[in-house]
N, C-alpha and C positions, 0 to 999 in steps of 0.2 A: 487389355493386357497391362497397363501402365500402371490401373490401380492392382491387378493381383500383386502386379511386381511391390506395389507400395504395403500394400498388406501384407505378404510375404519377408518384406526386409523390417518391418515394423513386427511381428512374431519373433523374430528373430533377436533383434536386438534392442525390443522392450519385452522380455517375455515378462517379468511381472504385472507390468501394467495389464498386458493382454491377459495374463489369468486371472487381475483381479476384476475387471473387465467380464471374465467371465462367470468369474463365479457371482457378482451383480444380476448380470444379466439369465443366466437360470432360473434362478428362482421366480424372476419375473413371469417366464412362461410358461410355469409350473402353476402359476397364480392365473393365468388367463386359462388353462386348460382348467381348473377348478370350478373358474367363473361360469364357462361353458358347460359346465358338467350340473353345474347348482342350474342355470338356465335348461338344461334338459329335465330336470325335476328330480334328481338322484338326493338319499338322503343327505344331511349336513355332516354325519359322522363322517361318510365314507367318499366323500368330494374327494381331499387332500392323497388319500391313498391311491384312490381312482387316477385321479392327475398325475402322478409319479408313475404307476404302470402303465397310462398312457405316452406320458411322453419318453418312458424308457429313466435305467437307472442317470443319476445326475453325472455320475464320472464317465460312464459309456457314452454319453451328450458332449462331454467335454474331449475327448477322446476322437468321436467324430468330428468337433470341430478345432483339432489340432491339427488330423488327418487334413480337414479342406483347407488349412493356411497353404499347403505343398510344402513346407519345411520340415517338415518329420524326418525324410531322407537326411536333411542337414544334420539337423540332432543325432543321428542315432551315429551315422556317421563321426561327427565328433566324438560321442561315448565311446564307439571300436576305438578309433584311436587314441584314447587317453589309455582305453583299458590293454592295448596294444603295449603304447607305451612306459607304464607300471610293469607288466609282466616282461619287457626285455630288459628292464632297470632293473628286476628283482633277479636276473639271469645274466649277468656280465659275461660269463664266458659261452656263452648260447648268441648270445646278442655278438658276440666275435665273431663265430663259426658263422650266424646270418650273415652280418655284412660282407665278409670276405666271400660266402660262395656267390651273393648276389654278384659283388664286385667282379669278382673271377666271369660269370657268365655274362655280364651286360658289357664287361672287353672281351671274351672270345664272341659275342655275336658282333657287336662292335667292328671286329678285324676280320670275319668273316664277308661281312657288310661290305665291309671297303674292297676285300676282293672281286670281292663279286660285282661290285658296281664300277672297279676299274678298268675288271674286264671283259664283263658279258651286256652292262648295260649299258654303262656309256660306250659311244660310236670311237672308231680309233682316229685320233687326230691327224686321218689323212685325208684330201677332199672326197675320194669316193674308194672310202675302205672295202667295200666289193667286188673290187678291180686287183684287189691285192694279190699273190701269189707269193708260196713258197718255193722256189727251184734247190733240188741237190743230184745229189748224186746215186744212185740203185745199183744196189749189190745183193741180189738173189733177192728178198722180198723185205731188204732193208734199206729204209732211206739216211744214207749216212752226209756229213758233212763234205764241204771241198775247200778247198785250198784256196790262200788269199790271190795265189796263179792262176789257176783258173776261174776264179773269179772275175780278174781282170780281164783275160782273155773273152770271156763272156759278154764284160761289159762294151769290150771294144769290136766285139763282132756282133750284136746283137741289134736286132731291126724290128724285132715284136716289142720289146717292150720299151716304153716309156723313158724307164731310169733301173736300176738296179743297185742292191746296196749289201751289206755283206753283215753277217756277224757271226758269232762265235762265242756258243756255250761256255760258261764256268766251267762244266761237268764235262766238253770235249776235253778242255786246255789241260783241267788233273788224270783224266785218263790217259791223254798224248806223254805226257812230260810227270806225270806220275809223280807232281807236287800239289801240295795243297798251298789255295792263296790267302 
């Protein structure tokens, strides 16, 4: 693994040397495929031709071994993105309308996010939030709110539960008193 990684960052960031590297090294096995060819008894015109369609065209060669360095994905990648960024530079007010809707949707998932994790996933900072209970009051098949009197009244007569604690909606307090706060 260490030497792909070393071959891989060496394509990378010697690509000339590596292609001139390669274009040396073709020819040479285009030369030994020939050698071979003159060794099997083929004529001397048609060696050099023979060796070419055997070992396939020279840039198809080069090609497949760009493909085995693994960095191809790197390249092309960097190519999108330059060519990404030319086309929202030649588009200012396109390039506005992007960023603002990204921005706009990566804060509403954002505060979504946070909802949702401050209240479904994270546990309620009580020791055993499964024990919890809401008590009020029923009126026909409405659970409506109670009074801070009967509240206390509850708390001071009460032998099931634990502790008891009281609170009260924004949304009762402007219906009651029919002020906004």
């Amino acid at each position: 693994m260490p030497s792909k990684l070393r071959t891989a960052l060496r394509a990378l960031l010697r690509k000339s040397e590596v292609e001139r590297e390669l274009d040396e090294e073709l020819p040479y096995h285009i030369d030994q495929q020939a050698g071979q060819n003159i060794r099997l008894g083929m004529n001397p015109e048609e060696v050099r031709t023979a060796a070419r369609k055997a070992f396939g065209g020279v840039e198809q060669a080069k090609e497949r071994s760009r493909d085995a360095s693994g960095i191809r994905w790197i390249e092309e990648l960097w190519q999108d993105l330059r060519f990404g960024l030319r086309a929202l530079l030649k588009r200012p007010g396109f390039t506005l309308i992007v960023a603002l809707t990204l921005a706009s949707g990566i804060g509403a998932n954002t505060a979504v996010f946070s909802v949702i994790n401050a209240f479904l996933l994270r546990p309620l900072p009580y020791p055993e939030p499964g024990r919890l209970v809401l008590v009020g009051s029923q009126e026909r098949d409405n659970l409506i709110g109670v009074s801070f009197l009967d509240y206390q009244d509850w708390r001071a007569q009460s032998a099931v539960f634990d502790d008891l604690a009281f609170f009260q909606s924004a949304w009762k307090r402007q219906c009651r008193t029919g002020q906004r706060d």
